[in-house]
C-alpha positions as CSV (number, residue, x, y, z in Angstrom):
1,X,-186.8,-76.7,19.8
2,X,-189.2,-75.7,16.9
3,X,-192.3,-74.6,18.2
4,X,-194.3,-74.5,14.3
5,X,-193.5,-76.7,11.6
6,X,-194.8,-74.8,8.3
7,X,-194.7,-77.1,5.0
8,X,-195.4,-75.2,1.7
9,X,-197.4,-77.1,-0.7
10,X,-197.2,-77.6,-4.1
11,X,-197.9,-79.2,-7.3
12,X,-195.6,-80.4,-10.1
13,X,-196.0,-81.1,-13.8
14,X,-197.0,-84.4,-13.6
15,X,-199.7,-84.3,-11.0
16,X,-197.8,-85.2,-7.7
17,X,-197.7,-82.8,-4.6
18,X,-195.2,-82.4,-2.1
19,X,-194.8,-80.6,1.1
20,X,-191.1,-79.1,1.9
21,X,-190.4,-77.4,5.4
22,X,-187.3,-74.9,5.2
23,X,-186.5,-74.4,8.6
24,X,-186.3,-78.6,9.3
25,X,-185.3,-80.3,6.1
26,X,-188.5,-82.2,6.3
27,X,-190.4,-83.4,2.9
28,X,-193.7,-85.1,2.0
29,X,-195.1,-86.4,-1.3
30,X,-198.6,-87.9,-1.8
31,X,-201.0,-87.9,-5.1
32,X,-203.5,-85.9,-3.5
33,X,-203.7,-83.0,-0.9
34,X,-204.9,-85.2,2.0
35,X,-202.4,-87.9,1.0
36,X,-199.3,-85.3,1.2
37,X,-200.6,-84.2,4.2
38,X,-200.6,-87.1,6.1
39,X,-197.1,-87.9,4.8
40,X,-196.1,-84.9,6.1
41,X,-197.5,-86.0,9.9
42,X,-195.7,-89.5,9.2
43,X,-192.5,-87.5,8.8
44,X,-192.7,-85.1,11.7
45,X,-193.9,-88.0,14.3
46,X,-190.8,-89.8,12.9
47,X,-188.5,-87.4,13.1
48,X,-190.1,-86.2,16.6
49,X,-190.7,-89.7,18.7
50,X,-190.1,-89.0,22.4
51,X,-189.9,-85.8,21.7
52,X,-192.4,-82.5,22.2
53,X,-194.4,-82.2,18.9
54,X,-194.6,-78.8,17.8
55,X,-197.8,-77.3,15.6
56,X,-198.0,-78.4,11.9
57,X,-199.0,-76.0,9.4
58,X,-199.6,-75.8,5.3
59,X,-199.3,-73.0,3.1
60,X,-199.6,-72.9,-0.9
């Protein structure tokens, strides 16, 4: 079981930022920091439902 979840943020050409998690395959896109963010909580509390939630974590 993952303990950490660590998403890496960045920014692309046109503006939009994403959040990508090597270790689970896990992705996130939003038009502004906070919005990418809370996409990327949407996606781990999907992916994790019934299960232990591990620690969420950004990076740039």
């Amino acid at each position: 079981m993952e303990k950490e979840i660590l998403f890496t943020l960045e920014k692309s050409a046109e503006g939009i930022y994403s959040a990508k998690d090597a270790n689970s395959a896990i992705t996130a896109s939003g038009k502004t920091i906070e919005e990418v963010k809370l996409n990327a909580w949407d996606a781990v509390i999907c992916k994790f439902e019934g299960k232990a939630m591990p620690s969420i974590g950004f990076a740039n």
